[in-house]
Backbone atoms as SQL, in Angstrom:
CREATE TABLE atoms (id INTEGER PRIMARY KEY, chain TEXT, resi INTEGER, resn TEXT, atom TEXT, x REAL, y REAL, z REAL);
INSERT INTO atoms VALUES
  (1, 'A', 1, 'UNK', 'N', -10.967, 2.890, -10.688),
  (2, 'A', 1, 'UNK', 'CA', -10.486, 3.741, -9.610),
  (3, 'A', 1, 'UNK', 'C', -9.577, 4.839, -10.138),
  (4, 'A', 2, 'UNK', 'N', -9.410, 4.857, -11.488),
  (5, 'A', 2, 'UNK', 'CA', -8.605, 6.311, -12.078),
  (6, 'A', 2, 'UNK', 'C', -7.296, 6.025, -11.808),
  (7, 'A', 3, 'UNK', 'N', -6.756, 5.085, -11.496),
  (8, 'A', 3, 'UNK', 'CA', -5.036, 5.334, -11.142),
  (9, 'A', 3, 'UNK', 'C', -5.090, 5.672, -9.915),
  (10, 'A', 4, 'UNK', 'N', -5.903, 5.536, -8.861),
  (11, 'A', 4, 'UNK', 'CA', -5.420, 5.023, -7.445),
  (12, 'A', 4, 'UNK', 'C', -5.340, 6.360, -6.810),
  (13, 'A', 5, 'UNK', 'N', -4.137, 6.946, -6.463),
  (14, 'A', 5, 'UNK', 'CA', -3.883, 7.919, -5.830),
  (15, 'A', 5, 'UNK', 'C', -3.551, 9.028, -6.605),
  (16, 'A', 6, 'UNK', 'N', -4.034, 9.185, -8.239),
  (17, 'A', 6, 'UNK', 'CA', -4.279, 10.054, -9.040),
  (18, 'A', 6, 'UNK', 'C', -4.892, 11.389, -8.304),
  (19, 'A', 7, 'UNK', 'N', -4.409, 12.576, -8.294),
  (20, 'A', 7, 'UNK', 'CA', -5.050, 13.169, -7.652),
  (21, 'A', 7, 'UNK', 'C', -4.629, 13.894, -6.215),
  (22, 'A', 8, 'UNK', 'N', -3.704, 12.684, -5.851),
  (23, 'A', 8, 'UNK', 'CA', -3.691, 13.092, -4.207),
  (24, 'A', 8, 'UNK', 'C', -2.845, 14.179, -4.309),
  (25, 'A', 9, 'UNK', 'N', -2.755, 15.108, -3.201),
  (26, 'A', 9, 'UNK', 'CA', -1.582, 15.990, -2.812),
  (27, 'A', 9, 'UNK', 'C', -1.366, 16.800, -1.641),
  (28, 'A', 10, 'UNK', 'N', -0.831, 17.345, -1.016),
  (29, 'A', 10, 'UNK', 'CA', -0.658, 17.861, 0.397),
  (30, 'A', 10, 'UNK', 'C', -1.328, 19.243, -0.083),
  (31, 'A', 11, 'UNK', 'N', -2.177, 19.404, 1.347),
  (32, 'A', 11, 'UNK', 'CA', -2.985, 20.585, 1.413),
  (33, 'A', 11, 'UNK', 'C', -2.196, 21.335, 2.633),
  (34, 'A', 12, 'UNK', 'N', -1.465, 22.572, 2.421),
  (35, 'A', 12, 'UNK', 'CA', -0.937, 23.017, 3.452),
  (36, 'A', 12, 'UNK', 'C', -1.282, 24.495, 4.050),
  (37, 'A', 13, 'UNK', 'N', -2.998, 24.420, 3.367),
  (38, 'A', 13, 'UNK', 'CA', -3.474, 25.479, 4.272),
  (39, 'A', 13, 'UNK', 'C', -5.269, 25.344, 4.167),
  (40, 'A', 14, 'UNK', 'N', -5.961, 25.863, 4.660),
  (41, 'A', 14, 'UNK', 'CA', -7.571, 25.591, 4.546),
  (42, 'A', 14, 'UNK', 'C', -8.034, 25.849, 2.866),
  (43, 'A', 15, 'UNK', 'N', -7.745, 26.837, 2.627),
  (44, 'A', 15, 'UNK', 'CA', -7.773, 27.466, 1.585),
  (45, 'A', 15, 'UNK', 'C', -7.748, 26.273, 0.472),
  (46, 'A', 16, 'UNK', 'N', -6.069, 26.080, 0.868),
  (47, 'A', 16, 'UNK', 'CA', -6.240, 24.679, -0.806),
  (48, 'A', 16, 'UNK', 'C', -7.060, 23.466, -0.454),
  (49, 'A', 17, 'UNK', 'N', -7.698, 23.607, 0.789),
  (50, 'A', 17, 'UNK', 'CA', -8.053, 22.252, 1.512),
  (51, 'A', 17, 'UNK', 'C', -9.640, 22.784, 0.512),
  (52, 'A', 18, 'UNK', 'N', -10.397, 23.895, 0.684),
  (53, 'A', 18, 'UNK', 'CA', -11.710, 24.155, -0.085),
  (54, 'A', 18, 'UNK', 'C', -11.409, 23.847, -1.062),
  (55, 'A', 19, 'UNK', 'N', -10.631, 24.619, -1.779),
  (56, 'A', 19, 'UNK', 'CA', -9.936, 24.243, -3.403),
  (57, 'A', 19, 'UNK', 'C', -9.907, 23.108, -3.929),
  (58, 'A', 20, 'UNK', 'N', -9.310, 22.017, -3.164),
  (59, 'A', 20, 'UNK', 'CA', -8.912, 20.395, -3.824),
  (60, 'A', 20, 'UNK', 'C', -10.025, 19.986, -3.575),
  (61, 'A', 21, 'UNK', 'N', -11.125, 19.807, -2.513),
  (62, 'A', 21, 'UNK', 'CA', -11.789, 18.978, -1.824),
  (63, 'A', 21, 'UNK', 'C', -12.590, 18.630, -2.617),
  (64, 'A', 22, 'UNK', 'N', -12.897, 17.460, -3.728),
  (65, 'A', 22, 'UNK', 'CA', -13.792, 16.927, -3.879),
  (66, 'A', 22, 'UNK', 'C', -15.034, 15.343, -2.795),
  (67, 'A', 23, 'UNK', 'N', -15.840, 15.517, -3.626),
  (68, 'A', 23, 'UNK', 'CA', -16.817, 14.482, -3.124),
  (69, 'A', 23, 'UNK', 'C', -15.896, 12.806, -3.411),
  (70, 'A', 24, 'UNK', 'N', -15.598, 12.357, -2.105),
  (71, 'A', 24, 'UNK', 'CA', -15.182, 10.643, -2.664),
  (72, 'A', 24, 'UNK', 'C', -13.620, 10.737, -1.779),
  (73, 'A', 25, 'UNK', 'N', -13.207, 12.153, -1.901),
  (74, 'A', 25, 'UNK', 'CA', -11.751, 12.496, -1.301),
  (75, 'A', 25, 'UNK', 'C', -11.825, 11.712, -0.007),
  (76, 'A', 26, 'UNK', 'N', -10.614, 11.846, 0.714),
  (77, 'A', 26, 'UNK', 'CA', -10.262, 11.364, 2.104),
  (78, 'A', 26, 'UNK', 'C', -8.692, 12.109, 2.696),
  (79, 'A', 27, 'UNK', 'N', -8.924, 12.210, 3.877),
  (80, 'A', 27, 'UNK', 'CA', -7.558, 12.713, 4.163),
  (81, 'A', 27, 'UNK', 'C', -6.948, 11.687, 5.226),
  (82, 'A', 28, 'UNK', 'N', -5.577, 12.408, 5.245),
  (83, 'A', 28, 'UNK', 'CA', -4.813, 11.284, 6.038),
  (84, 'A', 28, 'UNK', 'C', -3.405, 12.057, 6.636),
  (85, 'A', 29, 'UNK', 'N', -2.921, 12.126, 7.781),
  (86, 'A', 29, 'UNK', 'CA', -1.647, 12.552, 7.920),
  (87, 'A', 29, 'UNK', 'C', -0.871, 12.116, 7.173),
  (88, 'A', 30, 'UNK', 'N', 0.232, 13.144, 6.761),
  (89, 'A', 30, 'UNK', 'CA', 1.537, 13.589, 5.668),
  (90, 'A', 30, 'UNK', 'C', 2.281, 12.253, 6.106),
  (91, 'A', 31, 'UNK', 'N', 2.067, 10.886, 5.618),
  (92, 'A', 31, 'UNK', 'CA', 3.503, 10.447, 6.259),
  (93, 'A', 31, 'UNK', 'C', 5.216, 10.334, 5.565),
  (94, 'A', 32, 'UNK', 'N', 6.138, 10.004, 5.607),
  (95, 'A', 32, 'UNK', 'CA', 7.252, 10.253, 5.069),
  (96, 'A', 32, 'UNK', 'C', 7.977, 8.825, 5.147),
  (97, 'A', 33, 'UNK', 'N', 8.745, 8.997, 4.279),
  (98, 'A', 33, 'UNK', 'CA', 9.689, 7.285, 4.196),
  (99, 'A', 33, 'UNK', 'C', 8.913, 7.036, 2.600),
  (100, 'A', 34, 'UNK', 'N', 10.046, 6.062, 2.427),
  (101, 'A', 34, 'UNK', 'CA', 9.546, 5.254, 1.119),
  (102, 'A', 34, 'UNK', 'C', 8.701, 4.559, 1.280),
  (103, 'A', 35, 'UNK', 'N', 7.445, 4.437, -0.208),
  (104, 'A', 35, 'UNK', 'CA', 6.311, 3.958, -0.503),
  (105, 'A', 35, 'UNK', 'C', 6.864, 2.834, -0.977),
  (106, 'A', 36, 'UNK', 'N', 6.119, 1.535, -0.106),
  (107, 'A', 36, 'UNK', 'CA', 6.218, 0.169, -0.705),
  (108, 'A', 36, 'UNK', 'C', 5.115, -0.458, -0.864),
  (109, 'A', 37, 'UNK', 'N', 4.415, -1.071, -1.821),
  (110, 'A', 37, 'UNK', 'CA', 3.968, -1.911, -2.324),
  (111, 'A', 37, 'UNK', 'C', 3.943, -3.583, -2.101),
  (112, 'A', 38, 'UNK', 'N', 3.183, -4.309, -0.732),
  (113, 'A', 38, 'UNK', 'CA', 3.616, -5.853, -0.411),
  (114, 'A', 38, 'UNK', 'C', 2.474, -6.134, -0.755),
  (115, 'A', 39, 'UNK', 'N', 2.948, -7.672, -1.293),
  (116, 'A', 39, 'UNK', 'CA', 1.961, -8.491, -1.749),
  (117, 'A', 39, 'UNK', 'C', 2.495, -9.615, -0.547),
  (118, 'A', 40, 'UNK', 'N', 0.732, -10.438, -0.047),
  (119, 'A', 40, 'UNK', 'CA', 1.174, -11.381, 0.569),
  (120, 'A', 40, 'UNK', 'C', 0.166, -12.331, 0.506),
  (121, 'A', 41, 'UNK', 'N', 1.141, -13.721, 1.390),
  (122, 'A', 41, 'UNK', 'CA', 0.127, -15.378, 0.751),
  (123, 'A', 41, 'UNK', 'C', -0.039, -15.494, 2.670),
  (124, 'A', 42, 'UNK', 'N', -1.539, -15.571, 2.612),
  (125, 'A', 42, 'UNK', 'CA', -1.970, -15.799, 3.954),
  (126, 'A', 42, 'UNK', 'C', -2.564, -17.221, 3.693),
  (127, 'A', 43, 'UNK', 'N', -2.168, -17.931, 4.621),
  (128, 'A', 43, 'UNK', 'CA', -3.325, -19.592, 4.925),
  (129, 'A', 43, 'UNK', 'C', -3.889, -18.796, 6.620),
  (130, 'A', 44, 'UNK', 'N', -4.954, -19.343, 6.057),
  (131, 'A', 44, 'UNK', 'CA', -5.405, -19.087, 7.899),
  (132, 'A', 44, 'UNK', 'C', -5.490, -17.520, 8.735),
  (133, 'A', 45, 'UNK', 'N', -5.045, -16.821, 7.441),
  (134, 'A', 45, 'UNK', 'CA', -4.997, -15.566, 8.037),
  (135, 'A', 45, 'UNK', 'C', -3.323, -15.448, 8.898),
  (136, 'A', 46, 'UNK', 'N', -2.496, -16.381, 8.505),
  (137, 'A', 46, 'UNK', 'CA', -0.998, -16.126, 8.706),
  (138, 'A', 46, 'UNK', 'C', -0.084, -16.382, 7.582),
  (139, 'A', 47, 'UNK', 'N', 0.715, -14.780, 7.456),
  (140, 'A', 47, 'UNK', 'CA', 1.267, -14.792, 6.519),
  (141, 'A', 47, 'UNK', 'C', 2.209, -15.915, 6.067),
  (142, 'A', 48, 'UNK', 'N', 2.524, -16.439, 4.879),
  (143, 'A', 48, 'UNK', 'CA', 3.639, -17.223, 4.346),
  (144, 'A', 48, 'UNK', 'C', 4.520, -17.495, 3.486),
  (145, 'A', 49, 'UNK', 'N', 3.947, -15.763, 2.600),
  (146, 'A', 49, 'UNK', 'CA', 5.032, -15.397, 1.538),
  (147, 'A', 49, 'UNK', 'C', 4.890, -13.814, 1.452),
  (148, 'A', 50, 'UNK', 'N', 5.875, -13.123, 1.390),
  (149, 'A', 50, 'UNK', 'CA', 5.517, -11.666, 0.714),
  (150, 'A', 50, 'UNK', 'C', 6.593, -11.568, -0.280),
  (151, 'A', 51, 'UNK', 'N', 6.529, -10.971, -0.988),
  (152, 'A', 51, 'UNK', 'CA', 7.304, -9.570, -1.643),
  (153, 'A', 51, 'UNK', 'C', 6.754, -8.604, -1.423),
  (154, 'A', 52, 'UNK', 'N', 7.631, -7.318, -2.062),
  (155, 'A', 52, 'UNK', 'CA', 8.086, -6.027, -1.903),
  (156, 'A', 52, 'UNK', 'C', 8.325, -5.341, -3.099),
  (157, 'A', 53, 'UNK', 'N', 7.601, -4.486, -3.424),
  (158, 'A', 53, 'UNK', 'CA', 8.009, -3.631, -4.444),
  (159, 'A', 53, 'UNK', 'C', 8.226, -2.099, -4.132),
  (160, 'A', 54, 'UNK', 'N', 9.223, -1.174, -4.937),
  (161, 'A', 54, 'UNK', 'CA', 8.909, 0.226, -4.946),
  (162, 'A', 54, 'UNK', 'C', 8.837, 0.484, -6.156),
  (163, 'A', 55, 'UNK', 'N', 8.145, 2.046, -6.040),
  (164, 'A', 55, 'UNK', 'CA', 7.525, 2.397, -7.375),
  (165, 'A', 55, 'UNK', 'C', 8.567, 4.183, -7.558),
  (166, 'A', 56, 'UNK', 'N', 8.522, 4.433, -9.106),
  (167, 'A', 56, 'UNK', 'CA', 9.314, 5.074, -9.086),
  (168, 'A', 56, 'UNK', 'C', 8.106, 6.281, -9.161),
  (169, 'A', 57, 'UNK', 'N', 8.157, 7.206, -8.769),
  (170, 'A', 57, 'UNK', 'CA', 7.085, 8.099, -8.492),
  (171, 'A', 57, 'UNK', 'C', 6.969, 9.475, -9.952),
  (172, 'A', 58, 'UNK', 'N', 5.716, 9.483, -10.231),
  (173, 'A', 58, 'UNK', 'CA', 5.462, 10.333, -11.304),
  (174, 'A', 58, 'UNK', 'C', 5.106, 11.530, -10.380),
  (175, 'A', 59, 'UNK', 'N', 3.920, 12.505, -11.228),
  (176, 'A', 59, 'UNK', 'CA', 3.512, 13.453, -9.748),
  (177, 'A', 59, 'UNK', 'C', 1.896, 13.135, -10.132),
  (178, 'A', 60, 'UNK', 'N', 1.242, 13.837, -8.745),
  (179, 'A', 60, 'UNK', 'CA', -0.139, 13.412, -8.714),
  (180, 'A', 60, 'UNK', 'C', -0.489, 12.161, -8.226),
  (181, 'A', 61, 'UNK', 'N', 0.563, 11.621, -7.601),
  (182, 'A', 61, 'UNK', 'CA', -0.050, 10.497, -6.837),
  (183, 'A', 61, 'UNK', 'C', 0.377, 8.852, -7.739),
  (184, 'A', 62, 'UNK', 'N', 1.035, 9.216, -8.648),
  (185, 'A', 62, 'UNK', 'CA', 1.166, 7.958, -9.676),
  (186, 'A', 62, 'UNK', 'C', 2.179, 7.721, -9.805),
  (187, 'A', 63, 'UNK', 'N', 2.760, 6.288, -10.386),
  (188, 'A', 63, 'UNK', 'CA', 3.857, 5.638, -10.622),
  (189, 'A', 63, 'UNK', 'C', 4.414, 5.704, -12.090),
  (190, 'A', 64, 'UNK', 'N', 5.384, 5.858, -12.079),
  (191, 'A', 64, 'UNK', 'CA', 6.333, 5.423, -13.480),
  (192, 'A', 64, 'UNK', 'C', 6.050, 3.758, -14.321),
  (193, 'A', 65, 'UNK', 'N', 7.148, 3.150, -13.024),
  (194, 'A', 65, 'UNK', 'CA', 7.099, 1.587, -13.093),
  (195, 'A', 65, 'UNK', 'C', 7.513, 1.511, -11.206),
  (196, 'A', 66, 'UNK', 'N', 7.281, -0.103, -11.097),
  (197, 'A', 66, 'UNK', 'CA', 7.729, -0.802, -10.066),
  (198, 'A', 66, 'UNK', 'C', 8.568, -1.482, -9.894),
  (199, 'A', 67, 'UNK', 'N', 9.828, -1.530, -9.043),
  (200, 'A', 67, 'UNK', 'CA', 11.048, -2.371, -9.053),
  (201, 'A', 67, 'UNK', 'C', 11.043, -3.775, -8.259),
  (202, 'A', 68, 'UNK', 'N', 10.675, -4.660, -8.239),
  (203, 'A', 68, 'UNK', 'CA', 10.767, -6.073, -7.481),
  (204, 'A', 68, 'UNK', 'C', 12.017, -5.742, -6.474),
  (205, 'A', 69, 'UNK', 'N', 11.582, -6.079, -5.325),
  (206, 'A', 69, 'UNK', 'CA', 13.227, -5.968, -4.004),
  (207, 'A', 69, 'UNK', 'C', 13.352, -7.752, -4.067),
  (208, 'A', 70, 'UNK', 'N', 14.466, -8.239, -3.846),
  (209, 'A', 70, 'UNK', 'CA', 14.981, -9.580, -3.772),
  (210, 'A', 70, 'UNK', 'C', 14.829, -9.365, -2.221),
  (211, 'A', 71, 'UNK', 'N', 15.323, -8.395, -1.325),
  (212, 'A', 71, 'UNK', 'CA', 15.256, -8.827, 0.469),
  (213, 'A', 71, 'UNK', 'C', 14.101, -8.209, 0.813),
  (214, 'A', 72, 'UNK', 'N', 13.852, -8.851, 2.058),
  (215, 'A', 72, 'UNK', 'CA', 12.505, -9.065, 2.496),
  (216, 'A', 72, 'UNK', 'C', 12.193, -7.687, 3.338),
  (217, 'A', 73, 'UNK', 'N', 11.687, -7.231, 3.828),
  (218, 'A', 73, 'UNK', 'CA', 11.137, -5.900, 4.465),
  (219, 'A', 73, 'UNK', 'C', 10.602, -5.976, 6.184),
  (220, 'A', 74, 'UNK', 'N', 11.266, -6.051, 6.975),
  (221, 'A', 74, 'UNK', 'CA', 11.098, -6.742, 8.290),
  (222, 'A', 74, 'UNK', 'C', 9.908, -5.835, 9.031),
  (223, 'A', 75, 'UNK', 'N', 10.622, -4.495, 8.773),
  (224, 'A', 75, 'UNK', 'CA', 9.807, -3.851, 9.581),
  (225, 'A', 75, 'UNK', 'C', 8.740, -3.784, 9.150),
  (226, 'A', 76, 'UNK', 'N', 7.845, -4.143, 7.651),
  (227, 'A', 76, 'UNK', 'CA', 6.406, -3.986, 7.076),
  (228, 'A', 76, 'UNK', 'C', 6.016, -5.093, 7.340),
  (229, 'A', 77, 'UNK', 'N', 7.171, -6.082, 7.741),
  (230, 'A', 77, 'UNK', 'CA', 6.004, -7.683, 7.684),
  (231, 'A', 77, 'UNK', 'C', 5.643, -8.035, 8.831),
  (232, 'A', 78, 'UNK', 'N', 6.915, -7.516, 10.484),
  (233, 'A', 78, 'UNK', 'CA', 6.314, -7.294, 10.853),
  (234, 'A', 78, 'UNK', 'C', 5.052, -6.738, 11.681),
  (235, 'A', 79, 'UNK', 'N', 4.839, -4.989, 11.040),
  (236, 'A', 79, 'UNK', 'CA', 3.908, -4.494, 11.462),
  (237, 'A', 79, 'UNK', 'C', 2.350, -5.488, 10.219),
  (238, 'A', 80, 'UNK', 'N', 2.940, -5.119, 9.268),
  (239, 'A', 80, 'UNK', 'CA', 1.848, -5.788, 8.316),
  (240, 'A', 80, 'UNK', 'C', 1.235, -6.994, 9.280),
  (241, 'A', 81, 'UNK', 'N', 1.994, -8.068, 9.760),
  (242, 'A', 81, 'UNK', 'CA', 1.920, -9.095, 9.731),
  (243, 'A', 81, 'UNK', 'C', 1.306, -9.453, 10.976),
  (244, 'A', 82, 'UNK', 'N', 1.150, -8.672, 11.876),
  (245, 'A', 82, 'UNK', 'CA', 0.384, -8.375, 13.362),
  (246, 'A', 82, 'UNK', 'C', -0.938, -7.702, 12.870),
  (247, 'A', 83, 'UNK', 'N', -0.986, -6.536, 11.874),
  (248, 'A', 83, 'UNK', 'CA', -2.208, -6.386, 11.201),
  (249, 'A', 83, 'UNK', 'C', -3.426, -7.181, 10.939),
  (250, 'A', 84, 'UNK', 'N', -2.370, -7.857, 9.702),
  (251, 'A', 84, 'UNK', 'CA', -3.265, -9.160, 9.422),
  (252, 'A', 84, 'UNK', 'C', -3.885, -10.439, 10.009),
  (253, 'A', 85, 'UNK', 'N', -3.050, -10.443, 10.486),
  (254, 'A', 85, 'UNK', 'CA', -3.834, -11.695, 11.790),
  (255, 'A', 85, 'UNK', 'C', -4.415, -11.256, 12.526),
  (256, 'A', 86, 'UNK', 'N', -4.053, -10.143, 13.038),
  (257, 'A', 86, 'UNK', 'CA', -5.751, -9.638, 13.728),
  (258, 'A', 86, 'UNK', 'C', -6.817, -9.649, 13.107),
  (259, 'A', 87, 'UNK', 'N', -6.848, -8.809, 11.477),
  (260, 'A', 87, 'UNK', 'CA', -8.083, -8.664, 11.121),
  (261, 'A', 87, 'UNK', 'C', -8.440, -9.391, 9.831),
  (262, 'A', 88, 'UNK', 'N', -7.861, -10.121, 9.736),
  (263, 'A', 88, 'UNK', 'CA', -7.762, -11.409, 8.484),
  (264, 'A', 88, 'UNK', 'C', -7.748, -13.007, 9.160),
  (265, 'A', 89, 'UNK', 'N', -8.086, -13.178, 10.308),
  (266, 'A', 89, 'UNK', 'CA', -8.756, -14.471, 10.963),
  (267, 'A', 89, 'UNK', 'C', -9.429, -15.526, 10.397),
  (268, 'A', 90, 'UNK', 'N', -8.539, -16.782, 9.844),
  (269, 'A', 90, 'UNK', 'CA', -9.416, -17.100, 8.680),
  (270, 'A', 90, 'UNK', 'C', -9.115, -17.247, 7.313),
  (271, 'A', 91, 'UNK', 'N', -8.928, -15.914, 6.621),
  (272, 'A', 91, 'UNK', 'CA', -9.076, -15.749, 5.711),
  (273, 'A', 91, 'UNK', 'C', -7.404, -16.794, 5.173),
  (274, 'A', 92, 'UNK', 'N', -7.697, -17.361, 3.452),
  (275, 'A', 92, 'UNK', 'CA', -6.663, -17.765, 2.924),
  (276, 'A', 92, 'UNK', 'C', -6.749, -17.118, 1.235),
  (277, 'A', 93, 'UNK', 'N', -5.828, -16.665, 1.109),
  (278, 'A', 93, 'UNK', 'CA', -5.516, -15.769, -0.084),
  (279, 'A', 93, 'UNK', 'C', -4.407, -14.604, 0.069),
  (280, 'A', 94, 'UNK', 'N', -4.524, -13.719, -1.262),
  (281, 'A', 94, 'UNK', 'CA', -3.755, -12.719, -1.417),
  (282, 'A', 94, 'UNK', 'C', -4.299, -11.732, -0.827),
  (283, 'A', 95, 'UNK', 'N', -3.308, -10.869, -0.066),
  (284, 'A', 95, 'UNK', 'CA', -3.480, -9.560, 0.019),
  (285, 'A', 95, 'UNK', 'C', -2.272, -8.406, -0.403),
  (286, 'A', 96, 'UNK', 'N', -2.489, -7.454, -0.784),
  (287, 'A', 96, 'UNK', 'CA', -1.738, -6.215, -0.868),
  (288, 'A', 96, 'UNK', 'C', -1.648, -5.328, -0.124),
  (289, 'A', 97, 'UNK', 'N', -0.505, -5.100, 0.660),
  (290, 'A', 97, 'UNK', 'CA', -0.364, -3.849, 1.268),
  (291, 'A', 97, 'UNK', 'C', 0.112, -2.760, 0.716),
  (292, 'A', 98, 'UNK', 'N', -0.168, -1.407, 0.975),
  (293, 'A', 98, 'UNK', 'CA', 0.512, -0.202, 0.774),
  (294, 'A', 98, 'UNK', 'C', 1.115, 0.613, 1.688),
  (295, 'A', 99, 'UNK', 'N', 2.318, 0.599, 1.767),
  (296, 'A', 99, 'UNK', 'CA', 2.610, 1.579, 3.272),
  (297, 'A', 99, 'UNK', 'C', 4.047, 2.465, 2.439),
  (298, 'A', 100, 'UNK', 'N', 3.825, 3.394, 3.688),
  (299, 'A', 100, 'UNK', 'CA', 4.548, 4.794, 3.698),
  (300, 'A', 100, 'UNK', 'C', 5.454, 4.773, 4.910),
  (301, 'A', 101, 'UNK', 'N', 6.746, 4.238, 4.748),
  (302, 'A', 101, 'UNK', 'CA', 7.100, 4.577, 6.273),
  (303, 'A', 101, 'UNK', 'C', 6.907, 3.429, 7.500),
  (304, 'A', 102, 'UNK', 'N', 6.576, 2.141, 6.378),
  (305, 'A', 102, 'UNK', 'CA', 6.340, 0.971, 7.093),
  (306, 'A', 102, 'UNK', 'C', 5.033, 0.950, 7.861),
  (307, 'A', 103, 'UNK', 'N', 4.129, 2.200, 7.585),
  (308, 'A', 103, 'UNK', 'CA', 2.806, 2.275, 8.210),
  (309, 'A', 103, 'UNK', 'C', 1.667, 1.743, 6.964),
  (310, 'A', 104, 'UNK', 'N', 0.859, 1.257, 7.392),
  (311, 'A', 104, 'UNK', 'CA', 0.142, 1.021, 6.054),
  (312, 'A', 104, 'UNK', 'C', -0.960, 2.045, 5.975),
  (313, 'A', 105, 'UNK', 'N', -1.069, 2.199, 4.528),
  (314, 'A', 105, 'UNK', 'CA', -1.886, 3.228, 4.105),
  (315, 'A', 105, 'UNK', 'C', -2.995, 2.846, 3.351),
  (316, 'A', 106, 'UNK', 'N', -3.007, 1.468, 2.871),
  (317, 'A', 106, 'UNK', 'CA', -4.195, 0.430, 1.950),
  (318, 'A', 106, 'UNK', 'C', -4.021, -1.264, 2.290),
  (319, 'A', 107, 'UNK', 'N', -5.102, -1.568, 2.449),
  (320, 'A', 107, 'UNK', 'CA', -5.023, -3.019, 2.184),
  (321, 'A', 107, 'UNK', 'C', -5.786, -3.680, 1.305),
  (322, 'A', 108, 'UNK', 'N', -5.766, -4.664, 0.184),
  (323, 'A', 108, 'UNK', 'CA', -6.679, -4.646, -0.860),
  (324, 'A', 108, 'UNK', 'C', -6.503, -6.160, -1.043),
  (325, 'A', 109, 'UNK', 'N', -7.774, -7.402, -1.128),
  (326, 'A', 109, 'UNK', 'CA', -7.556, -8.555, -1.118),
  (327, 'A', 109, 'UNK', 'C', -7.655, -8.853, -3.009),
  (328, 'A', 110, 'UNK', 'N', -5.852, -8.478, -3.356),
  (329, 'A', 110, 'UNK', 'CA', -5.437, -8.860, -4.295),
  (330, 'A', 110, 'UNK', 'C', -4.334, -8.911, -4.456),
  (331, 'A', 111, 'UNK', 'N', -3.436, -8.779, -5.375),
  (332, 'A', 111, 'UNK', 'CA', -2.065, -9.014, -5.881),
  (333, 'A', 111, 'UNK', 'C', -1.759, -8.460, -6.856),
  (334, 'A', 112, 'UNK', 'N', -0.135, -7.863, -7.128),
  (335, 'A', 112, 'UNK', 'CA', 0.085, -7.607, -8.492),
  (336, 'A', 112, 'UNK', 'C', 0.202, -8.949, -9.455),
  (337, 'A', 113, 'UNK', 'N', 0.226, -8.494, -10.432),
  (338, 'A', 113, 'UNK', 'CA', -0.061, -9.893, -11.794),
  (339, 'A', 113, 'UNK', 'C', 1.305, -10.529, -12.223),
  (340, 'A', 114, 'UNK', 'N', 2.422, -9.748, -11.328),
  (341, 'A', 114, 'UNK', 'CA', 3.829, -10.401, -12.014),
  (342, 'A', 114, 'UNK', 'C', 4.069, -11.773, -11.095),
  (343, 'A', 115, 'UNK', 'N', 2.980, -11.868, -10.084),
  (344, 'A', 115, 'UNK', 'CA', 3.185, -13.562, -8.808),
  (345, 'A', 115, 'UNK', 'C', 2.813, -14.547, -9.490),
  (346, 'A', 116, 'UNK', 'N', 1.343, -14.668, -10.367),
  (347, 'A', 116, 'UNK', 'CA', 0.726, -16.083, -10.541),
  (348, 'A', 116, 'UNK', 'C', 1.593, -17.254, -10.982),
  (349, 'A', 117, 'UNK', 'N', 2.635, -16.334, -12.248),
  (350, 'A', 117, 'UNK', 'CA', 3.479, -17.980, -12.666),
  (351, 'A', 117, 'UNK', 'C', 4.506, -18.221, -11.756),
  (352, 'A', 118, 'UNK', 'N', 4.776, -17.513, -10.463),
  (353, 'A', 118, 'UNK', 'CA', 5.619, -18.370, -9.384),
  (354, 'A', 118, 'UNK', 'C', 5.046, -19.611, -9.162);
C-alpha cells in the first residue's frame, strides 16, 4: 500500500484537484483534531481492550514514529465502539481504527505489532 496515506494532501481548488488526481485516489472532507491510531480486542463484536496511539507527522501523509498513550480515549471508543458493534456482529479479533477528530477515517482487521507479547 506505499505507506498508507503517502501521497495525500488538501486540494484547495479544481485545478490542483486535475493536477493530483490519480487512478486508485479517494477524497474525503478536510477533517481537523489530532490523528489517532486505536487498536482494538473485540469478542463477539464487543469491544474489550483498546489502546491509542499518536503519530508524529512527516509531510505527505506519513509518520515519523508513534507514541503509545497510557489513558484511554473516550470519545473514539465511544464513537468507535457504537461503530463496531453495529458492523462487526460476530466478529472476534483485532481491529484498527484511524480517526481524525475522533471521527474515523479507516478501519482495518489488524493491529500494530507492539500488542502480541501483552
Amino acid at each position: 500500500m506505499r505507506g498508507m496515506g503517502s501521497g495525500s494532501r488538501v486540494l484547495r481548488s479544481h485545478r490542483e484537484y486535475e493536477r493530483y488526481n490519480r487512478p486508485g485516489h479517494f477524497w474525503l472532507p478536510l477533517l481537523e483534531g489530532e490523528h489517532v491510531s486505536s487498536d482494538v480486542a473485540l469478542v463477539n463484536g464487543e469491544p474489550c481492550w483498546w489502546r491509542h496511539v499518536t503519530g508524529k507527522p512527516l509531510q505527505q501523509g506519513t509518520f515519523d514514529y508513534w507514541t503509545v498513550l497510557a489513558e484511554g480515549r473516550p470519545d473514539i471508543e465511544a464513537h468507535g465502539g457504537d461503530w463496531l458493534c453495529k458492523h462487526l456482529v460476530g466478529y472476534t479479533g483485532m481491529v484498527n481504527l484511524e480517526t481524525i477528530g475522533a471521527k474515523i477515517i479507516e478501519v482495518h482487521l489488524r493491529f500494530a505489532d507492539q500488542w502480541p507479547d501483552l
